[in-house]
C-alpha positions in Angstrom: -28.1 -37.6 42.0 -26.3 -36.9 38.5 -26.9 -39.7 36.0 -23.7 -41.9 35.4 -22.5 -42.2 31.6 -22.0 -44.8 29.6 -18.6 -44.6 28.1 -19.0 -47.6 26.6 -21.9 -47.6 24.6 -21.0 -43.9 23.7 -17.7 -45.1 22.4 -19.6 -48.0 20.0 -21.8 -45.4 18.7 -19.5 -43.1 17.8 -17.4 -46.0 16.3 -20.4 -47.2 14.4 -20.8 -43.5 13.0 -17.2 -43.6 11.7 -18.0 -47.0 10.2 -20.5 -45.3 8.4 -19.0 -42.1 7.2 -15.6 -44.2 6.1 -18.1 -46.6 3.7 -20.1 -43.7 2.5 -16.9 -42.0 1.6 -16.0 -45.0 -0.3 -19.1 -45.2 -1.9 -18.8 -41.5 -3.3 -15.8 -42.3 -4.6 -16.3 -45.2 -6.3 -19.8 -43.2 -7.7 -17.3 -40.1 -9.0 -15.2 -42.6 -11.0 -18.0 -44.2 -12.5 -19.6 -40.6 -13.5 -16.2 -39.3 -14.5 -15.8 -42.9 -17.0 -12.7 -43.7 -15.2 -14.1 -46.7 -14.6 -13.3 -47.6 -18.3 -9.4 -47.7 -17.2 -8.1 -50.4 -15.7 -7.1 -50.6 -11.8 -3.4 -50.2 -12.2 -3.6 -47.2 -14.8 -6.4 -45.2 -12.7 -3.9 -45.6 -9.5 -0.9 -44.6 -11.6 -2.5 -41.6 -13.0 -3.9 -40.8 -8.9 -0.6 -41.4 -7.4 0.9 -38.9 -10.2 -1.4 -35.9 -9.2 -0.8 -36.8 -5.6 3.0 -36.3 -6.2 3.3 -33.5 -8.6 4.6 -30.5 -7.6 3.5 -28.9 -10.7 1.3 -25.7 -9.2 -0.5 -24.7 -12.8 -1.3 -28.5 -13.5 -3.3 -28.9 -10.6 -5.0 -25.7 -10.7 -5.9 -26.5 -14.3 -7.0 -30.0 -12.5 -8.9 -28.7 -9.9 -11.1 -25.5 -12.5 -11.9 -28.8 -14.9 -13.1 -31.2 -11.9 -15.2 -27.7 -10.6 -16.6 -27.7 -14.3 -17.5 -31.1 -14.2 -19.4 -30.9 -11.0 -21.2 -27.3 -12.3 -22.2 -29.0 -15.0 -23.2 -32.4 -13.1 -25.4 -29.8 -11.0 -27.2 -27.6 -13.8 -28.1 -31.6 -15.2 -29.3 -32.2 -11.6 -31.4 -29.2 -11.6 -32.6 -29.8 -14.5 -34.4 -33.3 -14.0 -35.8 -32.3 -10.9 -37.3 -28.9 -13.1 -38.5 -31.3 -15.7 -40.4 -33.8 -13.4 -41.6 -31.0 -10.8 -43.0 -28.9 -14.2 -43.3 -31.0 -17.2 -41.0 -28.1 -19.0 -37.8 -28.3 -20.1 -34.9 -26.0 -21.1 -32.9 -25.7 -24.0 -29.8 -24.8 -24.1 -31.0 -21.6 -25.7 -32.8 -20.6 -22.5 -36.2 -21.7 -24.6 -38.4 -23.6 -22.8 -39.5 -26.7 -24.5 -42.5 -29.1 -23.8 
């Protein structure tokens, strides 16, 4: 005899798991604008300056938006990489490429 599903319970975990994801996405993006400083503008100036990318039609300025913000994550990585390398190690790296103690 086949087993019979709980649509229910399936449906509040799946519901729970969205719950999640949805706060986890705001935590992320209330950690970028803290990384980024933006947290140094006030509410009503960080929205005005989102809503303005959000409706610019301007191709150039968003590409030239979108290499800086791949920048700042590259380099948010290499920083990354670079604790873990120092606490794994004990050595460092300058940014000459010499190894420092």
């Amino acid at each position: 005899m086949r087993k019979v599903r709980d649509y229910d319970a399936e449906l509040k975990a799946l519901s729970d798991k969205a719950r999640l994801i949805k706060a986890r996405k705001v935590e992320q993006l209330g950690a970028l604008v803290t990384a980024t400083g933006a947290d140094m503008l006030d509410a009503a100036t960080l929205a005005g300056v989102l809503l303005d990318a959000l409706e610019s039609s301007d191709e150039k300025a968003k590409e030239a938006w979108a290499s800086k913000g791949a920048a700042f994550f590259q380099r948010r990585a290499r920083k990354t990489v670079g604790r873990v390398g120092n606490k794994r190690t004990g050595v460092g790296e300058e940014r000459g490429g010499e190894a420092t103690r």
